[in-house]
N, C-alpha and C positions, 0 to 999 in steps of 0.2 A: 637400238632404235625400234622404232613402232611402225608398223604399215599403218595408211591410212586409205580408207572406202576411195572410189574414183570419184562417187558422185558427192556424196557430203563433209569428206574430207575427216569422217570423226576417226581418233586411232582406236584400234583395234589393242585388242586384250591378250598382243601375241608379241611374245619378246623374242629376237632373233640372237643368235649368240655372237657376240665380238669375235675379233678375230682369236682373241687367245682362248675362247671355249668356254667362258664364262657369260653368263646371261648379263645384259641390259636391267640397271634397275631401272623399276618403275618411277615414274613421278609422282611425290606426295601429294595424294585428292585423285589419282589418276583413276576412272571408272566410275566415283560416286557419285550418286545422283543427290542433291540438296533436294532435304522436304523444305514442302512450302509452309510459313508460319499462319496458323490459324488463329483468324482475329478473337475477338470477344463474343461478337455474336453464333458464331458457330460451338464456342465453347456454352455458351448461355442456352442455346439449344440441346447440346448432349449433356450439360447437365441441369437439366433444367428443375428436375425433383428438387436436389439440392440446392439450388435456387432461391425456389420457392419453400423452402424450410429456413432460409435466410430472412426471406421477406418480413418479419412479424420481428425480426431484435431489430432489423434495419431502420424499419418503421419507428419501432421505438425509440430507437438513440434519436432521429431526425427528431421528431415529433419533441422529445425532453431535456435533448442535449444542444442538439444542431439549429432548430428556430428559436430557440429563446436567447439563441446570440446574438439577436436582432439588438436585446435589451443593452448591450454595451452601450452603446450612445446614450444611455442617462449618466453613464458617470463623470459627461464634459458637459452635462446643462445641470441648470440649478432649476429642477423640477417644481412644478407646479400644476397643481392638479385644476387649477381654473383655465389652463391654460389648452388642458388635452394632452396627449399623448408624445405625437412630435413636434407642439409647438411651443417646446418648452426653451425660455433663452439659453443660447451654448454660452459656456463659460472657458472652453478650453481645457487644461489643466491644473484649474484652481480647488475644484477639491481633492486632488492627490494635494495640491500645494499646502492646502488647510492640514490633512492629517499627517504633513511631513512637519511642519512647522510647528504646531498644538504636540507632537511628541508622541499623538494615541498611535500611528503606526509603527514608530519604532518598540512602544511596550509592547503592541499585540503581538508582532512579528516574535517578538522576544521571548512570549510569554509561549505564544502556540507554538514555533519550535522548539522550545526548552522543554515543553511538557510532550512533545511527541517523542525527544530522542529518549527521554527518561521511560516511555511507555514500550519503544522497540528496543533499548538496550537491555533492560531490565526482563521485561518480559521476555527476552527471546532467550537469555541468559538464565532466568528461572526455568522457562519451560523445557530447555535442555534438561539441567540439572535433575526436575522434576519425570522428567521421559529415561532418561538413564534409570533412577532409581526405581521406577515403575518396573521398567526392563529386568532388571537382576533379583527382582522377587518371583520366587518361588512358589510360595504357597497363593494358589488363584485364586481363590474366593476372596482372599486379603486384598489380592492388585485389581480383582473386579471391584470392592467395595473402594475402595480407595480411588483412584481413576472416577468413579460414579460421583461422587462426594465433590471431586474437585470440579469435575464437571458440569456440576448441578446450577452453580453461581451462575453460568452462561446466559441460562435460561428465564434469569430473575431480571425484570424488566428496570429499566432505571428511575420508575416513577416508586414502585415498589423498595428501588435500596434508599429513595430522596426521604421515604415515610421513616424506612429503618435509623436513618442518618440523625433526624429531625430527634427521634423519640431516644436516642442515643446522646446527645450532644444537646438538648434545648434547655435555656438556663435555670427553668422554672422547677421542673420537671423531669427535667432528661434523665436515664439511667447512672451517667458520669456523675452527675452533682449529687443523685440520690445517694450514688454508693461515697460517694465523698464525705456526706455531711453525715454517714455512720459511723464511720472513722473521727469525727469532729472535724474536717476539712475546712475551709470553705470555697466555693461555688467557682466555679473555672467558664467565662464565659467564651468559650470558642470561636461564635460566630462574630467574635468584635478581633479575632486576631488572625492575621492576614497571613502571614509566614507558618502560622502550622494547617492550613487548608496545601499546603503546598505538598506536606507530606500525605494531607488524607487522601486527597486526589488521585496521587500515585497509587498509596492505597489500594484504594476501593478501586480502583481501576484494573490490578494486578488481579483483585481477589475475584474478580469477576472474570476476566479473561485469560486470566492461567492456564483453567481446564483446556478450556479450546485449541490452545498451540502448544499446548504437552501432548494433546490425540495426534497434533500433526507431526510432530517429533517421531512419537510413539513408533506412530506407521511406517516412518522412516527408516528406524529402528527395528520393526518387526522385521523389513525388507532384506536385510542386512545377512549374507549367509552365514552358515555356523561354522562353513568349514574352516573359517577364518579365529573363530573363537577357539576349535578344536585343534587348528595348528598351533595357535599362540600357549594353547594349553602345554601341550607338548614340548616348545621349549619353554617350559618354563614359566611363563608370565604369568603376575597375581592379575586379581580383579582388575585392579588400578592401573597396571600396564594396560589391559588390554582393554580398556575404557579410553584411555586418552589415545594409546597409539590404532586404534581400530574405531570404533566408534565415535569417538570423535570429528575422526577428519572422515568419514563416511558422510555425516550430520551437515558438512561444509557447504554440497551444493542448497541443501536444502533451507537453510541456514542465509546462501546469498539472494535464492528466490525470494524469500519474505522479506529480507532486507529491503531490496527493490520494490517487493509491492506497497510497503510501509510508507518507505520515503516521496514515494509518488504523491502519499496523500496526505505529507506531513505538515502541509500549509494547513489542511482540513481539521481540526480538533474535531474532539468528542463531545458534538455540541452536546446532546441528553444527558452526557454525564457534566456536564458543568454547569447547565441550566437548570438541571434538578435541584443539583446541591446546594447550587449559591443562589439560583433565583436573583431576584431585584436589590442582593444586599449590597449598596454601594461601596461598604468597607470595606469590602473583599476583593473588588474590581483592577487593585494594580497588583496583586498577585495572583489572580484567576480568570482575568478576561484574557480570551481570547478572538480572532477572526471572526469566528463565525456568533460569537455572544454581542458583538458588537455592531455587526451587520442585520442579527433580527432585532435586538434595542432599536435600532436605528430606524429599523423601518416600523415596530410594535410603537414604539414610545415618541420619537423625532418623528418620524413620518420624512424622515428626509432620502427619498429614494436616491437622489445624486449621490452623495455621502457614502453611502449603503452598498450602491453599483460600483462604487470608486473602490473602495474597500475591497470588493467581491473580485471583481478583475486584477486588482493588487495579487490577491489571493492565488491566482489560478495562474498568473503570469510566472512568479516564481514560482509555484511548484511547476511548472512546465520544465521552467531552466535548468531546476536543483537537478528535475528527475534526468532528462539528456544531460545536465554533466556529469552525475555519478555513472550511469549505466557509461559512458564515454569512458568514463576509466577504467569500470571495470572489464570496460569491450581490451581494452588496451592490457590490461596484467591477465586476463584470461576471458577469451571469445566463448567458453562454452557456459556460462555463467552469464551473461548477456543477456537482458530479454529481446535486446533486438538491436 
């Protein structure tokens, strides 16, 4: 048992021994004092540097992200610019109804996730591949010039590979036909056929963005100790062993972070590169439009802002979903892979 003060009764920090000689235990919490929890504004004050090094991305998201969410409410009126801004008639959910019905959102949807997963499976799969065999050369000058080379595409704008593409592929002229009709060929007009734009896409899309996620493999890879290599030597292991059982599953966490950051933006195509390539050609459009080709038509050519904002919220609404229910499961088969 505990004495306790006469006047305020608190116990004392003094244990008496029971009768068999053994001390009294203590009571669980017995002595501590609880800190008091400090609000926001006391922490806004001690850190207030850091703070203020906040302030300027804050701004920014508000300002490009956060107010122009005002713009939702055009995609339940059917706009009209005689009409002003908010006094446009509400229509409710008739233009979701319109692009559920007419079929264009189930193409786009179709079209812009088929062509994301082929660009993150593919890609992340290449640039592995690509990152490995950078890693196991020897001679430097060879892995610097090479890595350099692959990397270079990154940097090529997509107005510049639409010019490449053009003078490659145009039926007149193009280099394809040129070198066709040396052979006595004849003329292969490309831009009238839908289904092989499916594979240039992927394409040019790979050969541009390769470089970029083989550096980030790479790095992952440089990271990677050797003691690990130097043990596997020892018993034994070829190249190939100790590629797939070391290297590989090293590459995994790195591997699920891209995965995640991809999928987040998989509603989003690559508008520049599909805009460039295919432009206004109507031929192409149920094998290469996507979300975002069809929300700047819409507002470039229709001028139909409802349509457009209907589309655009479609757009943003699922990938909200896709991105919480992947990251949900992958929170569930392993937490530390998680982005949140």
């Amino acid at each position: 048992m505990r004495q306790r003060t006469r006047k305020t009764g608190i116990p004392l920090a003094i244990e008496l021994p029971l009768k068999g000689g053994a001390p009294a235990a203590s009571p669980p919490g017995a002595g501590t004092i609880k800190k008091k929890k400090k609000g926001f504004l006391h922490e806004l004050i001690h850190n207030r540097v850091l703070f203020l090094m906040l302030l300027p991305a804050l701004l920014f998201f508000l300002i490009n992200s956060y107010f122009p969410m005002v713009g939702v409410y055009y995609a339940f009126t059917q706009f009209d610019f005689n009409a002003g801004l908010f006094d446009a008639p509400f229509v409710g959910f008739k233009n979701f109804e319109f692009l559920w019905k007419s079929g264009t959102l189930v193409k786009l949807t179709l079209n812009t996730i088929g062509y994301n997963l082929a660009f993150i499976l593919l890609g992340n799969v290449l640039a592995i591949v690509c990152a490995i065999l950078l890693s196991e050369l020897r001679v430097k000058w060879f892995k610097k010039l090479t890595q350099s080379i692959m990397f270079l595409p990154y940097f090529v704008s997509f107005v510049i590979l639409s010019v490449i593409v053009y003078n490659v592929f145009n039926y007149d002229s193009g280099f394809l036909n040129t070198l066709l009709a040396r052979f006595g060929a004849g003329p292969v007009d490309v831009y009238n056929k839908p289904l092989v734009w499916i594979f240039l896409i992927i394409l040019f899309y790979l050969w541009k963005n390769l470089g970029y996620s083989m550096v980030i493999y790479l790095a992952a890879i440089t990271g990677i100790s050797d003691e690990y290599y130097e043990a596997a030597k020892i018993d034994g292991a070829h190249i190939f062993q100790r590629i797939w059982y070391i290297t590989v599953p090293m590459l995994k966490s790195t591997f699920v972070v891209l995965l995640l950051f991809s999928l987040g933006s998989i509603m989003k195509g690559q508008f520049d590169l599909f805009y460039q390539l295919i432009g206004n050609n109507g031929v192409l459009y149920n094998t290469t439009d996507i979300l975002d080709t069809y929300v700047f038509r819409s507002l470039k050519v229709t001028f139909d802002i409802g349509m457009a904002t209907a589309a655009g919220l479609y757009q943003s609404l699922f990938g909200f979903i896709l991105i919480m229910t992947v990251n949900y499961i992958i929170r569930k088969i392993n937490d530390d892979y998680a982005l949140f």
